[in-house]
N, C-alpha and C positions, 0 to 999 in steps of 0.2 A: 211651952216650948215651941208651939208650931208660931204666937205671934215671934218670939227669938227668931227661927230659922229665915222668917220671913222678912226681920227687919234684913237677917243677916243679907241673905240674896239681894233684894234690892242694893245695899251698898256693894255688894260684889259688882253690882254691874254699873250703878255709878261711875266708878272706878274703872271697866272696860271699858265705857263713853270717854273717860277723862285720857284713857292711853289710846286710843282713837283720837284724841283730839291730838294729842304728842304725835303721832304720828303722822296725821296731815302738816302739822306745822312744819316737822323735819321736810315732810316729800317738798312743801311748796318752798322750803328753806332751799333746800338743793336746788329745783329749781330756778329760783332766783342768783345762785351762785352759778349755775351755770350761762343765762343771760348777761347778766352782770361780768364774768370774770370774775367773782370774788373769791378769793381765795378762806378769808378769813370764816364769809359762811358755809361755803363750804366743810371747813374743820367746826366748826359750830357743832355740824349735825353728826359729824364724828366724835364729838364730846358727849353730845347730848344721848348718845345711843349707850353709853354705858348708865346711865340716869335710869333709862325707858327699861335698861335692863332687870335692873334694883325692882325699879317697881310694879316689870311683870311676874319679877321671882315672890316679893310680899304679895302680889295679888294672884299666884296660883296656889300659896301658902296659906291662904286666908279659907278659898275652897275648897285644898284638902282639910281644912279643921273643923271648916262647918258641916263636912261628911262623916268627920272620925265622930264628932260630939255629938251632934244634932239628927244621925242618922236617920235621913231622908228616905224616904219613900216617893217613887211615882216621880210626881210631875215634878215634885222638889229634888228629887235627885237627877231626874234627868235635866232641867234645867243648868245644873251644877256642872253638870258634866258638858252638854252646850257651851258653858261659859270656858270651861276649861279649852277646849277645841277651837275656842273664839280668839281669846287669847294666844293659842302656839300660831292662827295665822297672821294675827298682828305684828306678832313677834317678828315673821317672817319676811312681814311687811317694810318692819321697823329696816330691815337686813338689806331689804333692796332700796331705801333709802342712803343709806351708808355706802352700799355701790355705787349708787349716782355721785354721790360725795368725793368718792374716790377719785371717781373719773374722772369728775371737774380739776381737782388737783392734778392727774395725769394730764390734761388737757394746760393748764399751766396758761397763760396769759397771751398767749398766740392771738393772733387775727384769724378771726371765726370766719371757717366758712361751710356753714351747713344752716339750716333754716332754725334757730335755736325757738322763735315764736310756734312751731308746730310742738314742740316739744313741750313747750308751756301749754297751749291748750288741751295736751295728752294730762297731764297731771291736775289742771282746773278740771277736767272728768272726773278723771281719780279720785280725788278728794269730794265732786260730787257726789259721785258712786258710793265712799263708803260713810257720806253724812246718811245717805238715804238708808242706807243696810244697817248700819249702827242705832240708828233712829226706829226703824220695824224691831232689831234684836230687844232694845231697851221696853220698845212697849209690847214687844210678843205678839205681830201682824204683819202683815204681808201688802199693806197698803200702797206701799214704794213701790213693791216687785214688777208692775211693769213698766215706771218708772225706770226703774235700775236695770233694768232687760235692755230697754234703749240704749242707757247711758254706758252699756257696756259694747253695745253692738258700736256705739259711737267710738267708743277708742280704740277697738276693733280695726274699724275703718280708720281711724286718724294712725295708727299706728302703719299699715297698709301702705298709706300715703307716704307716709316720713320715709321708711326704710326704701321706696323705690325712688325716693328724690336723692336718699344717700348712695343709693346705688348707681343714679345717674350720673350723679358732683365724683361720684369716685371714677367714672368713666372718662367725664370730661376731664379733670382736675387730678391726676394722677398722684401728684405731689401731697396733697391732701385726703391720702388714702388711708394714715394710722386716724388722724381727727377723727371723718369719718367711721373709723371701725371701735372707735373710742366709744361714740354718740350712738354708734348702732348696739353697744351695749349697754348704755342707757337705756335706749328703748325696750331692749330687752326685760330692765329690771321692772317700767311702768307696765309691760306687759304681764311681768309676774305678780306686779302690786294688785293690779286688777282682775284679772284670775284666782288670786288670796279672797277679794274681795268677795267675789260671786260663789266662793266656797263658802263663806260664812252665810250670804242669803241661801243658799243651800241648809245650813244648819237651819237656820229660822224656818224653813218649810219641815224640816224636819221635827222640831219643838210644835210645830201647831196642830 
């Protein structure tokens, strides 16, 4: 039973790596529809979010059954439960993805004028940040951790920057104040994405 429970865990978190991976793909998918103007990737990652959905519902499904059957003890149960907390911030993750999505479509085909390049180096963090944290969860170490400490202080600050440049262009540029407050809650959502993220390196200090 315990090698059973053990293959079990292992694939459960597979499976969290693999919707971590869904998830960067949406964030840097938006992204890029936001640079671009594209509309259509945009709706991409608003498609894609009912998918991520599906298979965070089978993958918190999977670790309630390896609790009811297998009942765990210790570090195998707390593990489980880890993983489950891992997943509702992904989930959350998933959610501020699909805002940025949104917005790009509220945003609609206009002539940009806000620095859309700060915004892409906010999200190549992001997505660093949570290779690094999904990477220590997967192998149960904290090796990233001051890696990741950085990498958060960095978007911290890049985030800092964007919003007082939005706040400048709204000054100068009046006309371009809904754009602006469009993009300013963009930033919002990479701030929550990243925040999500350094909750779950929180879990992993927790687990060791």
């Amino acid at each position: 039973m315990r090698q059973q429970l053990k293959h079990q865990i292992d694939s459960i978190n597979q499976n969290i790596l693999r919707l971590g991976t869904m998830i960067e793909e949406s964030l840097w998918t938006a992204t890029q529809a936001l640079i671009d103007s594209d509309m259509r990737k945009a709706q991409s990652v608003l498609d894609n979010k009912e998918e991520m959905a599906s298979f965070k519902s089978d993958l918190i499904t999977k670790v309630l059954t390896s609790i009811a059957t297998e009942h765990p003890i210790a570090t195998d149960l707390q593990n489980l439960m880890s993983g489950i907390r891992v997943i509702f911030e992904l989930e959350r993750m998933a959610d501020y993805c699909g805002h940025m999505a949104t917005a790009v479509i509220e945003l609609g085909t206009e002539q940009r004028r806000y620095p859309s390049g700060s915004v892409r180096k906010i999200s190549e963090s992001c997505i660093l940040l949570l290779r690094q944290v999904l990477s220590d969860f997967l192998h149960k170490t904290d090796r990233n951790q001051q890696e990741a400490l950085r990498e958060s202080q960095k978007i911290k600050d890049l985030i800092g920057a964007l919003r007082y440049k939005l706040k400048q262009k709204m000054k100068e540029d009046p006309q371009y104040v809904d754009q602006c407050l469009t993009v300013y809650s963009m930033i919002s959502s990479l701030e929550g994405f990243g925040n999500r993220t350094v909750n779950i390196a929180s879990e992993i200090h927790i687990m060791r």
